[in-house]
C-alpha positions in Angstrom: 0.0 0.0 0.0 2.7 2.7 0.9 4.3 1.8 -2.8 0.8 2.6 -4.4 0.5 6.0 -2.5 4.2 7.0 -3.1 3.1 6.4 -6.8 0.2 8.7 -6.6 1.8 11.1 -4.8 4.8 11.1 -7.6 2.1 11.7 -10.0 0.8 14.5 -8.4 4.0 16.6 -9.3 3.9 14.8 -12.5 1.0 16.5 -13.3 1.7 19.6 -12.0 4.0 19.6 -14.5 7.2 19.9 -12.3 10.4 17.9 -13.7 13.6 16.8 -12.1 16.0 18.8 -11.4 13.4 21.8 -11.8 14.0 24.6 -9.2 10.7 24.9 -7.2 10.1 27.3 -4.7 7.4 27.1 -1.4 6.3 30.3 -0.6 2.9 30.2 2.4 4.5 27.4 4.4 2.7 26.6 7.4 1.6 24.0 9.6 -1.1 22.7 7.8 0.2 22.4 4.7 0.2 18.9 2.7 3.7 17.5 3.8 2.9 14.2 1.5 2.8 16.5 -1.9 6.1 18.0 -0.3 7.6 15.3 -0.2 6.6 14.1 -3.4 8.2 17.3 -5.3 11.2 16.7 -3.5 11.2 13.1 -4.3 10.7 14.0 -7.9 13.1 17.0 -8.6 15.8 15.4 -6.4 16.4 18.9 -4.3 14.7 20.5 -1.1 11.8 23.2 -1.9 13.2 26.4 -1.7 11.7 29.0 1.3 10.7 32.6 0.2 14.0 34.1 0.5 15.5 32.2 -2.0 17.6 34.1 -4.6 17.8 31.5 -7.0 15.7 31.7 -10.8 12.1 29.9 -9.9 11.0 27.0 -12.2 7.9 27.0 -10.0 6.4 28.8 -7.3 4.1 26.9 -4.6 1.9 29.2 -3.0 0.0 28.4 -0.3 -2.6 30.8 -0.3 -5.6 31.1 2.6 -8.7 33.3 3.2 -7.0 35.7 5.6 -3.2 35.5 4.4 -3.5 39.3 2.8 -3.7 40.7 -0.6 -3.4 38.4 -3.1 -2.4 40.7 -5.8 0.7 41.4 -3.6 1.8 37.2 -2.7 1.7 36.7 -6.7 3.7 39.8 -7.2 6.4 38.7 -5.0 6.3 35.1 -6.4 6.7 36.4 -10.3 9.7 38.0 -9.1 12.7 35.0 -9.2 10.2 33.2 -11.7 11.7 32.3 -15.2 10.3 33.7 -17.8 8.4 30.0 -18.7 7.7 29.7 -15.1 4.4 28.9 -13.7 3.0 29.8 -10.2 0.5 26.8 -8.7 -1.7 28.8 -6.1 -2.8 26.1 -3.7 -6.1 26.6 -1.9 -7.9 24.5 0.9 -10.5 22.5 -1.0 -14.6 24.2 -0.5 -15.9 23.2 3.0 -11.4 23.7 4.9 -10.6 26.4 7.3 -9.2 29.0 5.0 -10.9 28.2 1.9 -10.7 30.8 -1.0 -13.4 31.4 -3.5 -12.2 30.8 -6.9 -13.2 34.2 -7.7 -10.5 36.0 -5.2 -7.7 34.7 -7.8 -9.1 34.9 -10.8 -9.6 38.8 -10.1 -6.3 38.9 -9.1 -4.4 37.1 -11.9 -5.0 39.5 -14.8 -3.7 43.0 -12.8 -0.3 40.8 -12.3 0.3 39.7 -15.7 -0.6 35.9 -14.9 -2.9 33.8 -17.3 -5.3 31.3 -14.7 -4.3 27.6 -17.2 -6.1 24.8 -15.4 -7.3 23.6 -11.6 -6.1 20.2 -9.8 -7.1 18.7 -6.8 -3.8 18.1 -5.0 -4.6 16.1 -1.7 -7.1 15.8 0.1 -7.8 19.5 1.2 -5.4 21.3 -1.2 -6.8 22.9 -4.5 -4.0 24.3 -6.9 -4.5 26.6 -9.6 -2.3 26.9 -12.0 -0.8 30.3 -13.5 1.3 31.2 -16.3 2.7 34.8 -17.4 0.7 36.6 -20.3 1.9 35.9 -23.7 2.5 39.3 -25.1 1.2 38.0 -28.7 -2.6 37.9 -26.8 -2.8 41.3 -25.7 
C-alpha cells in the first residue's frame, strides 16, 4: 500500500507539470500544509523546496494561499519575481468546506492585474486545490 501511495503522490508533481532537477520554490509554508505533496516534489526534482528568501531563478512557485493571508495581488507579485520567464505559479487553496478556503473568484480577479494567465485547476490532496498560472503571452494582448 505505501508503494501505491508514493506512486500517486509522484504523479501529483507529475502532473503539476514539475520535472527533475526543476527549481521549485514554497512560498505560504505553514503547519497545515500537505507534507505528502512536499515530499513528493522533492522526491521527484531530487532537491529540497526552496523557502521565500531564496535568490535563485524559480521553475515554480508553490503558493499556499488562505482566506486571511493578505492581498493576493501582492503574494503573486512577490512570487513572479525569481520566476523564469516560462515559469508557472501553482496557487494552492484548501478545498470548498477547509478552514481558509478561498473562492475561486479572489484569484481569478487577481491574476489578470499581475500579468498571470489562470491555465487549469487540480485537486492536489485531500484539502489542497491548486490553480495553475502562467505569465501573459505578449502576442494575446
Amino acid at each position: 500500500m505505501v508503494a501505491a501511495g508514493d506512486a500517486d503522490q509522484h504523479s501529483v508533481a507529475e502532473r503539476l507539470g514539475i520535472k527533475p532537477d526543476m527549481v521549485v520554490q514554497e512560498i505560504g509554508w505553514d503547519e497545515d500544509v500537505d507534507d505528502d505533496l512536499r515530499a513528493a516534489i522533492e522526491s521527484h526534482t531530487g532537491t529540497e523546496l526552496l523557502d521565500e528568501d531564496a535568490d535563485e531563478v524559480i521553475d515554480v512557485v508553490l503558493l499556499w494561499w488562505r482566506d486571511g493571508d493578505g492581498d493576493l495581488g501582492d503574494a503573486l507579485v512577490d512570487a513572479r519575481t525569481p520566476l523564469d520567464e516560462d515559469g508557472v505559479v501553482w496557487v494552492l487553496t484548501p478545498k470548498t468546506g477547509q478552514p481558509g478556503h478561498v473562492e475561486p473568484s479572489e484569484i481569478a480577479e487577481a491574476v489578470p492585474t499581475v500579468g498571470l494567465s489562470q491555465t487549469s485547476n487540480l485537486s492536489v490532496g485531500d484539502g489542497w486545490t491548486a490553480t495553475r498560472l502562467v505569465p501573459r503571452s505578449t502576442s494575446r494582448r
